[in-house]
C-alpha positions in Angstrom: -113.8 54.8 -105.8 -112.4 57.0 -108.9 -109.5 57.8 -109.8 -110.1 61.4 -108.7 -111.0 60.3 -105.5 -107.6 58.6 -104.6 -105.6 61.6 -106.1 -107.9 64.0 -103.6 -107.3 61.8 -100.8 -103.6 61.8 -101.6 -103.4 65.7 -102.0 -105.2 66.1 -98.6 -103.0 63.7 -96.7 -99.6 65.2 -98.3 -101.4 68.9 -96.9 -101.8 67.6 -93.2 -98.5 66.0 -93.1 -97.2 69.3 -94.6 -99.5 71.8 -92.0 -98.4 68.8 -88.9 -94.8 69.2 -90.0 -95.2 73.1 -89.5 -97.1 73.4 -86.5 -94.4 70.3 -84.7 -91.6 72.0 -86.0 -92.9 75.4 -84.4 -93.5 73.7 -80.9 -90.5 71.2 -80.7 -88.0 74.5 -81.2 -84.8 74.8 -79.8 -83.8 78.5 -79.9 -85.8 81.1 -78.2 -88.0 81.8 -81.2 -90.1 79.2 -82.5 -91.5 80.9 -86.0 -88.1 79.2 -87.6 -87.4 82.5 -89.9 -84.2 82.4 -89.2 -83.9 86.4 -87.9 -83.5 85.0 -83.9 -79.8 83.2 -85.2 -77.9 86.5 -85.8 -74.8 86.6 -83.8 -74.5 89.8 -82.0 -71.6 88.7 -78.9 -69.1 91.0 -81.0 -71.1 93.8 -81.3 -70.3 96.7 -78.4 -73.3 98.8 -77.3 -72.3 101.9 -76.4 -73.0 103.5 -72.7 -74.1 107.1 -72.1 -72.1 109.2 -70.5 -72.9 111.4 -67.8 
């Protein structure tokens, strides 16, 4: 086995643990939204919505 061998079989295991990490991540989430982009942890308790009047 060469030396370019080991660094591919390096490179691919460091891009499963990397793709695994993701895709666990993305089913092990705790908020409502599981994409983790962040846009689901606004805080908007202090913002009135208006009613219509009638």
């Amino acid at each position: 086995m060469g030396i370019q061998e080991i660094i591919l079989i390096i490179l691919f295991a460091g891009a499963l643990f990397y793709v695994g990490r993701i895709i666990y991540r993305s089913l092990n989430s705790k908020n409502g939204c599981a994409s983790n982009c962040n846009k689901c942890a606004a805080d908007f308790s202090k913002i009135k919505i208006p009613t219509p009047k009638n």
